[in-house]
N, C-alpha and C positions, 0 to 999 in steps of 0.2 A: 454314677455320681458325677455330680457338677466336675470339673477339673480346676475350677476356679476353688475348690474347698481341697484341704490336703486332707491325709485320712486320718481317720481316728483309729480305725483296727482292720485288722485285716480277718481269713477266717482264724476260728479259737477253737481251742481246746486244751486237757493233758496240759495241766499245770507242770513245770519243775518245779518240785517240791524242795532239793536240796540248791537252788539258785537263791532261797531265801537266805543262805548261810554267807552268801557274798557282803565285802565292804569296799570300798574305793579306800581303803587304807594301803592294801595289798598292792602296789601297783608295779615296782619290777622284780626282777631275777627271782629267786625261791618262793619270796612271797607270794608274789604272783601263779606261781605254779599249784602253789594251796590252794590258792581264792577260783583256782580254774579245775582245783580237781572236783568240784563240787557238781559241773556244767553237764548236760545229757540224761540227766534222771527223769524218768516219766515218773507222772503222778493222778491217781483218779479224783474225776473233774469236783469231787465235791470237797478236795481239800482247797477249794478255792473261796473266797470270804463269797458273801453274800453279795455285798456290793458288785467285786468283780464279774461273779456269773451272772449276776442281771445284766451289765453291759454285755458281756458276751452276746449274750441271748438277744439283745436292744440290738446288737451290732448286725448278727445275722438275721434276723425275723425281716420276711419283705415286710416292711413297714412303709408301702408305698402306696401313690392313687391305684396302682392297676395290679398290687399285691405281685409284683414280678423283679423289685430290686429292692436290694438291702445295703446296707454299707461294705457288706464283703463283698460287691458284687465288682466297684472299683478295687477293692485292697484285700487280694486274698495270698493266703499264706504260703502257695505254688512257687509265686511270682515276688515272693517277700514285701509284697504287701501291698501292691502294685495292679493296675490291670491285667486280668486272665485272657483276653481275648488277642491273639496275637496278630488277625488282621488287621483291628482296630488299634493297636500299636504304630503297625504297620503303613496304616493309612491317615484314617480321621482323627487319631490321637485321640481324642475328645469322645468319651463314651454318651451315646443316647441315655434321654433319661430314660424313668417310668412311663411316661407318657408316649415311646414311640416316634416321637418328633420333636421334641426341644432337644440343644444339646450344648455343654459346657466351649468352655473355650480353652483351657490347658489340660497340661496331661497330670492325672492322679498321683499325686505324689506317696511315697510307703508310708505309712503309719509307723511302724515301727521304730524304737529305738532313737523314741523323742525322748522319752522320761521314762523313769524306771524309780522304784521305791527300795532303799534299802533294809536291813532288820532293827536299824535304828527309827527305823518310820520317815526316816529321812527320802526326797525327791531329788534323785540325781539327774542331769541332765539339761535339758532346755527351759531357759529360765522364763521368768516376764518378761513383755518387750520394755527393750532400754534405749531410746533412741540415744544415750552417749556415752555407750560402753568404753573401757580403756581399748585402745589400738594402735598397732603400729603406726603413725600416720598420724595419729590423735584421735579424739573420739570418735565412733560410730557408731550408727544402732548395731543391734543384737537381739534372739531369741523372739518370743512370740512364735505361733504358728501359722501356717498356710503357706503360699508361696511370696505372700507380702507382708507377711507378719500380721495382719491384722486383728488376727484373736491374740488379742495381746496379754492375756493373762487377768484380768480385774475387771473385767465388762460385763461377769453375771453381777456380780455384789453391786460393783463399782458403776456401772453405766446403766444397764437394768435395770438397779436397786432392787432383786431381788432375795432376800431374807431366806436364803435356801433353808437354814437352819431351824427356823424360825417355828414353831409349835411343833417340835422334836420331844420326844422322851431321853433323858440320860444324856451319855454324853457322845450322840455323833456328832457334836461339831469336832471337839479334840481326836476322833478317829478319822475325821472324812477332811477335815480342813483342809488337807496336804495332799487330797484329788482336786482344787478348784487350781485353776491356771492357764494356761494357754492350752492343756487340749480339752477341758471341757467347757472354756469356750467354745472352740473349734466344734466341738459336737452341736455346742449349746445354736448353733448362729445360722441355721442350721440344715445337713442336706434334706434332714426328713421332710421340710414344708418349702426347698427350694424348688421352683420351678422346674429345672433344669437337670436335677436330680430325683428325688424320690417324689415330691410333689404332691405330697400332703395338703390337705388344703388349709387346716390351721393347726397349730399345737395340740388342742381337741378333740381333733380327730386321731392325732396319733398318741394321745391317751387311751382315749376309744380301743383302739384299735388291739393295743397292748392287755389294756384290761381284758379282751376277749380271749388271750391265750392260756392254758394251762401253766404256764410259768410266770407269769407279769402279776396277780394279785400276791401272791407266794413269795414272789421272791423283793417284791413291794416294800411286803409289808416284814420280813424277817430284816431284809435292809435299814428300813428307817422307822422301824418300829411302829408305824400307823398304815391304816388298811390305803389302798391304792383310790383313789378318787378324782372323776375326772369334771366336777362342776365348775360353773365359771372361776370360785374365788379360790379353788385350788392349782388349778391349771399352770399355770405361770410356775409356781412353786415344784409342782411333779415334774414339769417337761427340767427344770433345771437339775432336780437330782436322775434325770435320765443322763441327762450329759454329764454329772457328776460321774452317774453310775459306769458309761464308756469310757472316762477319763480313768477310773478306776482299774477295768480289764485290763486298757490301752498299757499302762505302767504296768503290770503284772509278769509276772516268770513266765508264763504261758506266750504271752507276744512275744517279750526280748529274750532268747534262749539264749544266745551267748556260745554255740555250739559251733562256728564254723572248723574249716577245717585249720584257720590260724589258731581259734583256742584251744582247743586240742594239741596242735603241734605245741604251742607254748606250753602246755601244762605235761606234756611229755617230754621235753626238752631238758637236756641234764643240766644247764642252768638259768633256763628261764630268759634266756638273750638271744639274738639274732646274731650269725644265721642259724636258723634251727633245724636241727639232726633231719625232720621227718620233712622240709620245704627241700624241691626240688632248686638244684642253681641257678636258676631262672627266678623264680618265686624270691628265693634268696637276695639275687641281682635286684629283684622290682621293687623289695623292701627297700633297699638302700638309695634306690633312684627316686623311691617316692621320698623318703627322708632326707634325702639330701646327703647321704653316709658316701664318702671319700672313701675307696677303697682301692684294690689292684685290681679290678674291675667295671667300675665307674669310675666315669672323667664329673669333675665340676662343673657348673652347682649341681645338677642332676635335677631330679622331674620338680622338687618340694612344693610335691601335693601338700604335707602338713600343714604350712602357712593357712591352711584354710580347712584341712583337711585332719585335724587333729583336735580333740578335746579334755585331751589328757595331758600326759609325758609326752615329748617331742622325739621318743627313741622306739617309739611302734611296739610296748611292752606292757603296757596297762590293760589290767585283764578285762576294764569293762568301757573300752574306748569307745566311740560310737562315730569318729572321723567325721566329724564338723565341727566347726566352731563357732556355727546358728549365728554367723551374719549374713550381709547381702551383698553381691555383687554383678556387674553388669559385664560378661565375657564374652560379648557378642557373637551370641547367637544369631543365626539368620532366622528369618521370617520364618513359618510354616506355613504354606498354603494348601497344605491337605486339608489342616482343618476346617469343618466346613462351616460356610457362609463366609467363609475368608475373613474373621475380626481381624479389626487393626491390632498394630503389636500392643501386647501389655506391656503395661507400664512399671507392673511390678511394686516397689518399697514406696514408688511416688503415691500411689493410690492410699495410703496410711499416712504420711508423713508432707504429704500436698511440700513436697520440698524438691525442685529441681533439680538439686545434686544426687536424687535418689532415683530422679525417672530410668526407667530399665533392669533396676538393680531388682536378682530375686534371693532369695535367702538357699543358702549353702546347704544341701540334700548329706544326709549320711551316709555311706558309702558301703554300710553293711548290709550282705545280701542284694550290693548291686546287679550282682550277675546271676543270683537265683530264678530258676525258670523249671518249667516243669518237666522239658526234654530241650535237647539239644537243638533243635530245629526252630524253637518259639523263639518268636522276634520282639525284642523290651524294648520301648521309646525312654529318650533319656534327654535332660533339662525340661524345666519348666513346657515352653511346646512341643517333645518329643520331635524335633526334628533329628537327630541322631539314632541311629536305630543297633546300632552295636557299642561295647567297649571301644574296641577298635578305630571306630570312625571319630569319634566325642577324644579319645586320648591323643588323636594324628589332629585332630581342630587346637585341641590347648597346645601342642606341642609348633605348630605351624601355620597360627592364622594372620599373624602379625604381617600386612602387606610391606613389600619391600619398600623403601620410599625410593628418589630417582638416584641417591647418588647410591645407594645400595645393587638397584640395580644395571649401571656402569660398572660396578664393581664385580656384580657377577658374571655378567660378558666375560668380563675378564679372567673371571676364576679359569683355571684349566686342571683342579683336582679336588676331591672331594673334600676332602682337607679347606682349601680355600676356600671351596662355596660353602661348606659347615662357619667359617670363619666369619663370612660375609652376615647369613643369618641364617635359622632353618629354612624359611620359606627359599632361599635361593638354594639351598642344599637337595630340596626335595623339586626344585619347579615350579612351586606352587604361586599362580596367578589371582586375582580379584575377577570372579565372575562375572561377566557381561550380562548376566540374566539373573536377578537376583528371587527368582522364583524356584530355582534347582532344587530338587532334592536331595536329601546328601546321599543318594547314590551314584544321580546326574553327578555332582558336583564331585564324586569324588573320580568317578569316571573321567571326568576336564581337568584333574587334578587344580581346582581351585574352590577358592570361596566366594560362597555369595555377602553384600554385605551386612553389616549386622542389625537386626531388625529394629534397635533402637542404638542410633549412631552417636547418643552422647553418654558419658562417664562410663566408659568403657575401659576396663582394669586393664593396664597393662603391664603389670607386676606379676608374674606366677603364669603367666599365659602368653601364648602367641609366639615366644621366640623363645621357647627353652633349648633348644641345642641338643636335642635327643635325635640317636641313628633310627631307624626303621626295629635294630631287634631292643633296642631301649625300650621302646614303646610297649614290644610283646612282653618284654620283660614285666612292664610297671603292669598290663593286663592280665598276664598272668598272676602277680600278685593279689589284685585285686578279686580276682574271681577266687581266693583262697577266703574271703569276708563273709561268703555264702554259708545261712547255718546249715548245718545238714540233718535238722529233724525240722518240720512242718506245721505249721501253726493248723488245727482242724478244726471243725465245726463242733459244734454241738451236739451228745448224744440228746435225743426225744426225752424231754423231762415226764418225772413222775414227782405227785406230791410227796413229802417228803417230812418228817418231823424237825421240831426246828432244834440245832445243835449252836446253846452259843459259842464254843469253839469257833463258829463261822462268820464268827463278826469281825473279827481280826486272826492275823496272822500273831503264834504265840512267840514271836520271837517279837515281836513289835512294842514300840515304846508305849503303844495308845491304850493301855488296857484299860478296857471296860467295866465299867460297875451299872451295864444298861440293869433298868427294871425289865424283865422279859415276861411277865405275866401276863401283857394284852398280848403276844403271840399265841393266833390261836388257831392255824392249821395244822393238820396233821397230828393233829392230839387224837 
């Protein structure tokens, strides 16, 4: 997949069935431990609406020129939703398409745990884009997907004009309304006919292509209650409830499990607060350094990843967090030049909002399942151009990129104990120098113990980053927590469809507000 496209899904399957019983009401101490006892449940795939498993099925089907990539092939469920290939992590960042020789320019960002639908029908999560969200600071954008926000949520209706609904039977607009948004734009814009990606060659043909599987007329036509059709003056209209239909999966219990090893600790927890019984004191320690929690164990401010790194309650206990808060910011990162043909840096929020205050800025990634990998040895690329290639190295960058300036460092000559050079700044506590060669790897670079500079050197955050004042086991501490985000059940592919009778039970979830009064009579497979 493109890298310039963030994901829609990763692999699917095995719905949690009892994840529907969740609300964002729930959010600390006991309540909380209710709304999480629910978490871990498998479920067989057909308790999944109709809509949903067509995305599924859309999600994994190579639906490409050379029938060899799918959209899981960027975002699968190993890797929590992320690239499987761990050379290409490792190296080119940038996955090849279908075609063999084209190939994106950043790195795949997860799918996961953008949106999510609760049993009120309601869309939790990443909103429309809002270029002037409230903010500390004053306004900012916010939300939209990709890495520049540019599927901003109203570009199938709104920009397209296309009338998704439009010669529908019954009522899927009031069931389906509340999948149009920022990710099925994000579907709709789209990898299947980019280039760079799947490389379809129009809409059309990945109609075509669809209509030829055992699952795509079936699950079509149960979905939107009219047969699959791929002539000129449908076209426009199918391809969009395709991306409806991935936006649909995308939000579903099957993608956001909700399972790592924090929700579980918290729903085991005798009362639902940190530190918790089953976190080791390290894990413990890294909660409290990411939060900012004052204790006999952290010294002030501590890491407050939350500032950016929270979407919930600001005390690490909300059962269905997802650790962003889907703005943009510019943390300077250094260049990649693995990736190949060497693109100039992205520019990131600027490419949507043609506003200089926003060049370099990329929008805030979620943090769950950042460290899911398939074995211990696979290597994840991390920020927008995966120049980072561990925890580790990405937490020692935010923790210590902030160059000393001259009178800092005079001062640190001068330090003669740790103490004093922690005082002076991190970067003089640890050594760390401004690379002389701004092409290093961050292996190079961490080897030189410096940094290279940042690949776009204006509006660069200096709040939250750069000179937090954290020791060396701080750091392991905040990594070790984090790697507690990882779900530990697996998003899978697809069992091999078989036609099927049609159950409308499967047009919605029965706990949901949208219920149907569809006419089901023109269904008519599997009679």
């Amino acid at each position: 997949m493109n890298h310039d496209h963030q994901p829609y899904i990763t692999q699917a399957i095995s719905p949690i069935t009892d994840l529907r019983r969740r609300t964002l009401g729930y959010q600390i101490g006991m309540a909380t431990l209710f709304a999480l006892s629910t978490f871990g449940a498998q479920a067989n795939e057909d308790e999944m609406t109709y809509i949903e498993e067509m995305g599924k099925r859309l999600f994994f089907e190579d639906i490409s020129v050379n029938n060899n990539m799918s959209c899981s092939t960027c975002h699968t469920g190993s890797t929590g939703g992320t690239n499987n290939d761990s050379q290409t992590n490792l190296t080119d960042v940038a996955v090849t398409g279908s075609d063999g020789i084209l190939v994106g320019t950043l790195k795949p960002p997860t799918n996961q745990y953008a949106q999510f639908h609760n049993d009120e029908g309601k869309i939790e999560g990443l909103s429309n884009f809002d270029p002037n969200c409230p903010a500390f600071g004053g306004p900012a954008p916010c939300g939209g997907a990709f890495w520049n926000g540019r599927a901003e949520g109203d570009m199938i209706e709104g920009y397209h004009k296309i009338e998704i609904f439009a010669q529908l039977r019954g009522k899927y607009d009031d069931m389906y309304r509340k999948y149009l948004g920022p990710l099925a734009d994000q579907a709709h814009a789209s990898p299947f006919t980019n280039p760079v990606e799947q490389a379809k060659p129009t809409k059309k043909s990945v109609c075509e292509q669809v209509s030829k599987t055992q699952w795509g007329p079936q699950l079509y036509n149960y979905a939107f209650g009219t047969a699959l059709r791929c002539g000129d003056i449908h076209v426009d209209k199918v391809f969009a409830r395709f991306a409806l239909a991935i936006a649909a999966w995308q939000m579903s219990a099957d993608n956001n499990r909700f399972d790592s090893k924090r929700d579980v600790a918290l729903k085991n927890d005798a009362d639902g607060l940190f530190p918790l019984d089953d976190f080791t004191a390290e894990e413990n320690r890294g909660h409290d350094l990411f939060y900012g929690v004052f204790s006999a164990t952290t010294r002030p401010p501590g890491a407050r990843c939350f500032f950016c790194h929270q979407s919930g309650n600001d005390q690490g206990v909300g059962a269905f967090e997802r650790y962003t808060n889907d703005r943009y910011f510019n943390i300077g990162v250094p260049r990649n030049f693995e990736i190949p043909n060497s693109p100039e840096a992205d520019v990131g929020l600027f490419a949507t909002t043609s506003q200089e205050a926003h060049r370099g800025e990329h929008k805030v990634p979620t943090l769950r399942n950042v460290d899911k990998r398939p074995h211990p040895s696979f290597v994840k690329a991390y920020t927008h151009n995966g120049w980072f290639k561990s925890l580790e190295e990405l937490i020692h960058f935010y923790n210590s990129s902030t160059p000393m300036t001259p009178a800092q460092e005079t001062a640190c000559a001068a330090a003669t104990s740790d103490e004093e050079r922690m005082a002076v700044s991190t970067a003089c506590f640890f050594g760390k120098t401004q690379c002389a060669d701004a092409t290093l790897t961050s292996a190079e670079a961490m080897a030189a113990n410096c940094w290279p500079v940042p690949e776009v050197d204006q509006n660069v955050a200096r709040f939250g980053v750069g000179d937090l004042r954290l020791t060396a086991q701080d750091e392991a501490d905040v990594v070790a927590y984090l790697k507690t985000l990882s779900d530990e059940s697996t998003v899978q592919a697809p069992q091999p469809y078989r036609l099927q009778p049609f159950k409308e039970s499967r047009m919605q979830h029965a706990s949901g507000d949208d219920h149907s009064t569809t006419d089901t009579s023109h269904f008519f497979f599997g009679r």
